[in-house]
C-alpha positions as CSV (number, residue, x, y, z in Angstrom):
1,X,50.6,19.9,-11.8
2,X,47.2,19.8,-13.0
3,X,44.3,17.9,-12.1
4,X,41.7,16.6,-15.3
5,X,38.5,15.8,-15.7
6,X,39.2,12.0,-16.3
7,X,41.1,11.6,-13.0
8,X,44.2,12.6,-10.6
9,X,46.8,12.7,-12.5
10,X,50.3,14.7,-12.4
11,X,52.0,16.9,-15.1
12,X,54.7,19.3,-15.3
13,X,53.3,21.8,-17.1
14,X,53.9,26.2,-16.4
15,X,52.5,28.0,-13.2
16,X,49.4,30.0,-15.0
17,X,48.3,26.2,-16.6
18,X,48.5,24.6,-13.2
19,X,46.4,27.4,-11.4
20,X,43.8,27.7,-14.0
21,X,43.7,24.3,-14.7
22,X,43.2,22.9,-10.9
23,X,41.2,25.8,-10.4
24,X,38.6,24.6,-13.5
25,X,39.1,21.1,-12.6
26,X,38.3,21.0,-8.9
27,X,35.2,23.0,-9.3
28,X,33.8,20.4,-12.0
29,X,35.2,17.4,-9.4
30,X,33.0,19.1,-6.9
31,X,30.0,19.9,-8.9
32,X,29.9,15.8,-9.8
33,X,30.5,14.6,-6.3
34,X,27.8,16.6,-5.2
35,X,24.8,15.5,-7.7
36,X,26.3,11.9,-7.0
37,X,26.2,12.2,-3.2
38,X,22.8,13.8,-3.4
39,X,21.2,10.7,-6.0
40,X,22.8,8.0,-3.9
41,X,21.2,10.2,-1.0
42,X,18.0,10.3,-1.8
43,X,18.1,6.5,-3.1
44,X,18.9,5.2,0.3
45,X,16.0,7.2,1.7
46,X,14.0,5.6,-0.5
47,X,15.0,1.7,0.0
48,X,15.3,2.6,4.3
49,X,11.3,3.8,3.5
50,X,10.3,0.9,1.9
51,X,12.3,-1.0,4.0
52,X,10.6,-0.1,7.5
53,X,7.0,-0.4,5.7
54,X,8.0,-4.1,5.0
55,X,9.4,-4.6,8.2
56,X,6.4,-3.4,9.5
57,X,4.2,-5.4,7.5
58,X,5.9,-8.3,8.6
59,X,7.3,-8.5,12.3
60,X,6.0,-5.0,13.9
61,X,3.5,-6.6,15.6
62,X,4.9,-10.0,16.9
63,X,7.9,-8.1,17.8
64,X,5.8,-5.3,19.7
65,X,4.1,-7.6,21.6
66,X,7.3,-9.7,22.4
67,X,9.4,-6.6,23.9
68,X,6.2,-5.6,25.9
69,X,6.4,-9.1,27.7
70,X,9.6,-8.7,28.1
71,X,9.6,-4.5,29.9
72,X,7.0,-6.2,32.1
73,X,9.5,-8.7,33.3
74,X,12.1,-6.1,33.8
75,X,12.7,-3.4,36.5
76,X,10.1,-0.7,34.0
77,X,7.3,-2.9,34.1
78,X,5.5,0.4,35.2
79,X,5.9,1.7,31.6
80,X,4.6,-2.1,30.0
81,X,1.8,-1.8,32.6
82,X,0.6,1.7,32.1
83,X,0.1,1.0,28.3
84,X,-1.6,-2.1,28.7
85,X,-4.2,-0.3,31.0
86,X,-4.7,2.2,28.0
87,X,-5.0,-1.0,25.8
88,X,-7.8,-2.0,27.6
89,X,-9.6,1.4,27.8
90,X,-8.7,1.7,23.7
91,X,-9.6,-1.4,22.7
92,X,-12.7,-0.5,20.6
93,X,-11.2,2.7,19.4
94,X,-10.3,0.5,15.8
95,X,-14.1,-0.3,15.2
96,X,-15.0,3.4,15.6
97,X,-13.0,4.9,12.7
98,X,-9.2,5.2,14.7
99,X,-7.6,8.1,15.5
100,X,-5.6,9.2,12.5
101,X,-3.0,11.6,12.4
102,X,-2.4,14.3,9.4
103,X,1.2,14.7,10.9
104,X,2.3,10.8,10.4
105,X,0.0,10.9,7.0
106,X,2.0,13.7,5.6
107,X,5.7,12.1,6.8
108,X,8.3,13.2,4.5
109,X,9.4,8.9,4.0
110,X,6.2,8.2,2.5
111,X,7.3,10.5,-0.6
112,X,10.4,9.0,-0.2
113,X,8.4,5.5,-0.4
114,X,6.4,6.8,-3.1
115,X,9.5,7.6,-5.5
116,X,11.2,4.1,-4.8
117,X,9.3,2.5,-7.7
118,X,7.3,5.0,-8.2
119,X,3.9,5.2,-6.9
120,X,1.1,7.1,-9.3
121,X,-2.5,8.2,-8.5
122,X,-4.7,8.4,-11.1
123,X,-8.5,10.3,-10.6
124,X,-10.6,9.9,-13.4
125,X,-14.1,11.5,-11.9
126,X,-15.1,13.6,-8.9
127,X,-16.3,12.2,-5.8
128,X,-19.2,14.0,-3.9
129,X,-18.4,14.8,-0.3
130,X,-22.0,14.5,0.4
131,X,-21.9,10.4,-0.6
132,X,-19.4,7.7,1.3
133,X,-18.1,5.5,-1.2
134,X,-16.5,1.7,-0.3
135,X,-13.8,1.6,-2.9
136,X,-13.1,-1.9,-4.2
137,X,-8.5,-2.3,-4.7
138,X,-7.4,-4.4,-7.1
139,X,-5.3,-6.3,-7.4
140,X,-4.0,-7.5,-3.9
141,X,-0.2,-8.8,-4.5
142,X,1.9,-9.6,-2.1
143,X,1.7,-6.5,0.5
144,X,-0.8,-4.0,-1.3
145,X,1.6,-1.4,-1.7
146,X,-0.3,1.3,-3.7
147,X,-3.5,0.2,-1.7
148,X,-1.3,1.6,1.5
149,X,0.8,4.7,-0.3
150,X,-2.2,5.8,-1.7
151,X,-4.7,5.9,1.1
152,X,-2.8,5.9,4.2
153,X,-0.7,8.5,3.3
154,X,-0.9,12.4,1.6
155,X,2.0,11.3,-0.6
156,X,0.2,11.1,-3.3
157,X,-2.4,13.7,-3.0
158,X,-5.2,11.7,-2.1
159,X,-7.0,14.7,-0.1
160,X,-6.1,17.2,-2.7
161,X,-7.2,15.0,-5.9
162,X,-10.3,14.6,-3.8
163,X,-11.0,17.2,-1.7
164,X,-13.5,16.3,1.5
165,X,-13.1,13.2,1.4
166,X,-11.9,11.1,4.2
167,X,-9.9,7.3,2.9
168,X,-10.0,4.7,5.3
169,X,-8.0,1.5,4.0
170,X,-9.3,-1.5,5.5
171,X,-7.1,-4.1,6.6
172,X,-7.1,-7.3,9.0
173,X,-8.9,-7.0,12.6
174,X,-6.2,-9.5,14.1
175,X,-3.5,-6.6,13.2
176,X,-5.5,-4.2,15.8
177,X,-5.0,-6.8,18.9
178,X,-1.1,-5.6,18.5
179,X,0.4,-3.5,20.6
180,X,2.2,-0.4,19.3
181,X,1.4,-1.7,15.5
182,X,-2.8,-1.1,16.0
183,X,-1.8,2.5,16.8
184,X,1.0,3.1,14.2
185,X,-2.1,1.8,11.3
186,X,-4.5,3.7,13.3
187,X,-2.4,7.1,12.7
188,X,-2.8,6.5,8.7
189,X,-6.5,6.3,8.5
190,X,-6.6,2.1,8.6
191,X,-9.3,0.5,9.7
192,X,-10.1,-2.8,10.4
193,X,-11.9,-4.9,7.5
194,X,-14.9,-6.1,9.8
195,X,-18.9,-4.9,9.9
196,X,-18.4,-3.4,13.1
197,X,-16.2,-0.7,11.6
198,X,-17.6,-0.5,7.9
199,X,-21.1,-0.2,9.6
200,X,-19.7,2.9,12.0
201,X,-17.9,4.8,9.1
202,X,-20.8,4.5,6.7
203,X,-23.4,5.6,9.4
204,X,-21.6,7.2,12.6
205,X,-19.3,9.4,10.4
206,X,-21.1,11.7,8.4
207,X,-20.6,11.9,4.8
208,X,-17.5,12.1,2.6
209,X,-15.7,8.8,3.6
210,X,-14.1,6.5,1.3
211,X,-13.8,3.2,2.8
212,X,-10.9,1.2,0.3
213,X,-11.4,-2.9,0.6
214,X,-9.0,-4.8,-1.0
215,X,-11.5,-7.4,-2.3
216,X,-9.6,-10.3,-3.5
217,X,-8.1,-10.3,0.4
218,X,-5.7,-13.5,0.9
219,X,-7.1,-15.7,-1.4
220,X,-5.7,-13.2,-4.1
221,X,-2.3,-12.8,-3.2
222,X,-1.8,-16.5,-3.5
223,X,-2.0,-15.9,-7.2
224,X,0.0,-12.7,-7.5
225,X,2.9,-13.5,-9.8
226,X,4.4,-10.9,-12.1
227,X,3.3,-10.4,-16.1
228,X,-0.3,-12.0,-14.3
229,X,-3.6,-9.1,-14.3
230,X,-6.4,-11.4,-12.4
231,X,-8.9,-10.5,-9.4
232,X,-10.6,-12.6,-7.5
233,X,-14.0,-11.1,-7.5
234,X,-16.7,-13.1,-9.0
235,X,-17.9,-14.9,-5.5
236,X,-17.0,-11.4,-3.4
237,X,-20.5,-10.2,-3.0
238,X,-20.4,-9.5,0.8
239,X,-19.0,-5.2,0.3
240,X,-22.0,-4.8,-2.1
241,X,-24.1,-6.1,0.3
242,X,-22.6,-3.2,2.6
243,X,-22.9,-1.2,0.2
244,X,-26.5,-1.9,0.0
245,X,-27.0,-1.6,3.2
246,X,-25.8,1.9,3.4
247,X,-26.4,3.2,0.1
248,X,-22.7,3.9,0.0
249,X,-21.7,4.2,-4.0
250,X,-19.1,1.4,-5.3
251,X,-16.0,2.8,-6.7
252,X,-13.8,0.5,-8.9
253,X,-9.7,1.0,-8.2
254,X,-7.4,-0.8,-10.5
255,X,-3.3,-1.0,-9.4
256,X,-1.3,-1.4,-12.4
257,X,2.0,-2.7,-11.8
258,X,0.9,-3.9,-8.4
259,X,1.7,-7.7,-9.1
260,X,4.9,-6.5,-10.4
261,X,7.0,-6.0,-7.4
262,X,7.5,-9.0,-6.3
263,X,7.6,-12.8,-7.5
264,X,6.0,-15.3,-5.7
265,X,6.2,-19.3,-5.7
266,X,2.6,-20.4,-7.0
267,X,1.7,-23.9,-5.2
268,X,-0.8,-25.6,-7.8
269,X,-4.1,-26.5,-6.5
270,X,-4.1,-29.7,-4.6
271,X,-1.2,-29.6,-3.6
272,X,0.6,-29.9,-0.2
273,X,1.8,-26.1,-0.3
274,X,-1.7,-24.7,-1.4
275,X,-3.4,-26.8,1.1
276,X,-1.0,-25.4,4.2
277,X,-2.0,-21.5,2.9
278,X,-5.5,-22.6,2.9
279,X,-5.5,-23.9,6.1
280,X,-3.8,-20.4,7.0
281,X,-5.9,-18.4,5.6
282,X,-9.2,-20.4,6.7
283,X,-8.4,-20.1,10.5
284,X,-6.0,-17.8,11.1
285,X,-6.8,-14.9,7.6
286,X,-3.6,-14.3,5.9
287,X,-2.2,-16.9,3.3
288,X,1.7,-17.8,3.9
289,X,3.2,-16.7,0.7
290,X,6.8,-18.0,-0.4
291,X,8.2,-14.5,-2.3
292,X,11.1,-12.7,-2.7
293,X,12.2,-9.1,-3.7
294,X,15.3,-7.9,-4.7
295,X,18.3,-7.4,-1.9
296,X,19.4,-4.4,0.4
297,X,22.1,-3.7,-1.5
298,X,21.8,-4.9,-4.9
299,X,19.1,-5.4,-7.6
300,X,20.7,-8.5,-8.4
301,X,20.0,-10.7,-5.2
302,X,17.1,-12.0,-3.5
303,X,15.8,-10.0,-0.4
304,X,12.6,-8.4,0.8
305,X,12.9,-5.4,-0.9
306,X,10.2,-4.9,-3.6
307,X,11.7,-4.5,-7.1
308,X,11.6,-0.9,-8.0
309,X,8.3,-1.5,-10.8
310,X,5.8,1.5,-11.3
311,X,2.7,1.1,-9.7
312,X,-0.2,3.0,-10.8
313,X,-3.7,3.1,-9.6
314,X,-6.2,4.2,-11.3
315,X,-9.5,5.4,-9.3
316,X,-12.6,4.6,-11.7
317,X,-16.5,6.3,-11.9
318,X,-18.3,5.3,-8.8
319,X,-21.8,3.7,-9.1
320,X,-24.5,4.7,-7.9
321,X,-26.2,2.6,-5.1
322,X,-29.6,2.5,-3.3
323,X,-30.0,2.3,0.1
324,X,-31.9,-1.0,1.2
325,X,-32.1,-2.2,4.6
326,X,-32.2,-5.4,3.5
327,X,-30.9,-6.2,0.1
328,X,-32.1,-9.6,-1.2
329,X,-30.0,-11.7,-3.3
330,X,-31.5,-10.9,-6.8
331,X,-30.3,-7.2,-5.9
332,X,-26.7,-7.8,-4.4
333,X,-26.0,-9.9,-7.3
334,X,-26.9,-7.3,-10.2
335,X,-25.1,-5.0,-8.1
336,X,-22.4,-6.9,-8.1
337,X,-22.2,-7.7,-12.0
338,X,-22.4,-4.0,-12.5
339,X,-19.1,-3.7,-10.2
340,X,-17.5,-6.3,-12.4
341,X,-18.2,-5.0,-15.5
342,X,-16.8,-1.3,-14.8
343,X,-13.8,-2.7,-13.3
344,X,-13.4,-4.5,-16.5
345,X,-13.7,-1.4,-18.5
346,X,-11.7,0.7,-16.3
347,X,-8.6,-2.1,-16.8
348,X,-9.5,-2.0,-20.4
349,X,-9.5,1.6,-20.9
350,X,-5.9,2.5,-19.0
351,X,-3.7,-0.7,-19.5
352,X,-2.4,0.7,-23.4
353,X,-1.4,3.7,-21.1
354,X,0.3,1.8,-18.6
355,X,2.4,-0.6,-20.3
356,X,0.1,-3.7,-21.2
357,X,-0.6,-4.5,-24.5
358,X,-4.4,-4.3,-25.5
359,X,-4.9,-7.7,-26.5
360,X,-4.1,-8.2,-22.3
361,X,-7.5,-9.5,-20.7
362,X,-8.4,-9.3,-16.9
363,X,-8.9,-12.5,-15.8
364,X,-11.9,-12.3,-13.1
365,X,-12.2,-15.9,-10.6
C-alpha cells in the first residue's frame, strides 16, 4: 500500500515502495495538518477576542448588574453585599484617573484582537512627556474599535511608539455606574468623558497624559456607513475649550478603515427612526444604531462580528495651545479651526496610503 499526497488511497505496489512511500507521505500529511490546525487556531482566537470585546460593549454591564441582583437574592448575598460596599467607597475612583492595570493592558487577546482585521498604529511626530495632550479620534463608527485597541491596550505599542506617555480613552460616565464593567474599563486606562475627570488628568496628574476624545460621540456613529470618510466636528468646540483651559496641546487622530467594519441602517433626517436615536441620545447619550457584522461562523451571514477590514490610525502633529483660564469665544473658535484644518491635512496626506483614492474629500458637519 501506499498513501499519496492527494489522498488515502490503496495500491499494490513492492515492500521497499510501500515503506518509503508511507514513510514520505505521512510526514508531508502531518506537516499540512499541522500549519492548518495552527491557522484555524489562531483564527478562532482572534473572532473569540473580538467577540468578548463586542459582548462587552454591549451587555457587560446590564448583565453585571442583573446577576448582582440576583447573588443578593440567593443564599451568597454576602459576596453581592461586600462588593456593593466597595462600590460605594469607589465610586469616585473613575473621575480621578481609574486604576489601570499593565497586566490586563498587555493581555495576550488583545493581539489576538488586533490581528482579526488588523489593527495599525501609525506615529507621525514625537510627543513631549513634559506636555498632556487631549487627542481628538476620528471617526467614531459603530464601536470605536481602533479608538479602544489602540489606547486601552499595549497591543499595538502605544507606550513604546510614545514613550512617557500615559493614554486615557474617554468614554461614557453612565458606563462607570456598572458594576464589574466600570472596573474591567478602568483596568485599560478608560476614563469617563466628563470635566470632572478631564479637569483631574490635565491638572492632578502630572505631565505626559494623553487624554483620547472621540469627538464626533453618538451623533457620529449614526452616520457611519461603509465607503463614507465624514466627522462631525464643526460645532464640537467644548475639548478646545479644555484644552484651553489647561494648556493641554490638541492632537489630531484619523482611523482609516474605521467605518469599514460594520454596515449600518442610516434613518434620513426627519424621520421616525432618526427621531427615536435622537431622543436616545438627547436623554439617555448613546444613539440606538440598527447594524450588522458578519456571523460567528461564516463571513457570509449577518452577526455581530465586525467584518475583518484594516483599520489604521494615524496619530497627527499636535498643536500647540496656550493656557487661559478663561478662554473667550473669539479664542476657542480659531482654536478650533486650526484643529479642523490639520485633521484635514492629516486625512489628506495618508488616505493614497491607505486605500482611498485622492480625489476622496473629508466631509466635516
Amino acid at each position: 500500500m501506499q498513501i499519496d499526497g492527494r489522498g488515502w488511497g490503496v495500491r499494490s505496489l513492492s515492500t521497499s515502495s510501500f515503506i518509503m512511500g508511507t514513510g514520505s507521505s505521512i510526514l508531508s500529511a502531518l506537516q499540512d495538518l499541522f500549519w492548518l490546525s495552527k491557522s484555524k487556531v489562531e483564527k478562532q482566537l482572534q473572532i473569540i477576542s473580538v467577540l468578548q470585546w463586542v459582548l462587552t460593549f454591549l451587555v457587560m454591564g446590564i448583565a453585571c448588574t442583573l446577576i448582582l441582583m440576583y447573588i443578593l437574592c440567593t443564599d451568597c448575598w454576602a459576596i453581592a453585599a461586600l462588593y456593593l460596599a466597595w462600590l460605594v467607597f469607589d465610586w469616585n475612583t473613575p473621575k480621578k484617573g481609574g486604576r489601570r492595570s499593565e497586566w490586563v493592558r498587555n493581555w495576550a487577546i488583545w493581539r489576538y484582537f488586533r490581528d482579526y482585521f488588523p489593527i495599525r498604529l501609525v506615529k507621525t511626530h514625537n510627543l513631549l512627556t513634559t506636555r498632556n495632550y487631549i487627542f481628538g479620534y476620528h471617526p467614531h463608527g459603530i464601536m470605536g474599535l481602533g479608538a479602544f485597541c489602540n489606547f486601552s491596550t499595549e497591543a499595538t505599542g502605544v507606550s513604546q511608539k510614545f514613550p512617557g506617555i500615559r493614554p486615557y480613552l474617554a468614554t461614557l460616565a453612565g458606563n462607570f455606574r456598572m458594576p464589574i464593567l466600570r472596573d474591567y474599563l478602568m483596568s485599560g486606562g478608560i476614563c469617563p468623558v466628563n470635566r470632572d475627570s478631564i479637569d483631574y488628568i490635565l491638572s492632578k496628574n502630572g505631565s505626559g497624559n494623553a487624554i483620547i476624545i472621540v469627538v464626533g460621540g453618538a451623533a457620529e456613529s449614526l452616520n457611519c456607513t461603509p465607503g463614507k470618510n465624514s466627522v462631525t466636528l464643526r460645532n464640537r468646540k467644548g475639548f478646545v475649550k479644555l484644552a484651553l483651559r489647561h494648556g493641554a496641546d490638541l492632537v489630531p487622530v484619523y482611523s482609516f478603515g474605521e467605518n469599514e467594519v460594520y454596515k449600518q441602517v442610516i434613518f434620513e433626517e426627519g424621520s421616525w427612526g432618526r427621531w427615536v436615536q435622537k431622543k436616545f441620545q438627547k436623554h439617555i447619550g448613546f444613539a440606538p444604531c440598527i447594524f450588522h457584522g458578519r456571523g460567528l461562523f461564516s463571513s457570509n451571514t449577518w452577526g455581530l462580528l465586525p467584518y475583518s477590514k484594516p483599520i489604521t490610525t494615524v496619530v497627527g502633529e499636535p498643536i500647540t495651545i496656550p493656557k487661559i483660564d478663561n478662554p473667550s469665544q473669539k479664542e476657542v473658535d480659531f482654536y478650533h479651526s486650526v484643529y479642523v484644518d490639520s485633521l484635514i491635512k492629516l486625512f489628506d496626506k495618508y488616505k493614497g496610503r491607505f486605500g482611498l483614492p485622492e480625489t476622496e474629500v473629508l466631509e466635516v458637519n
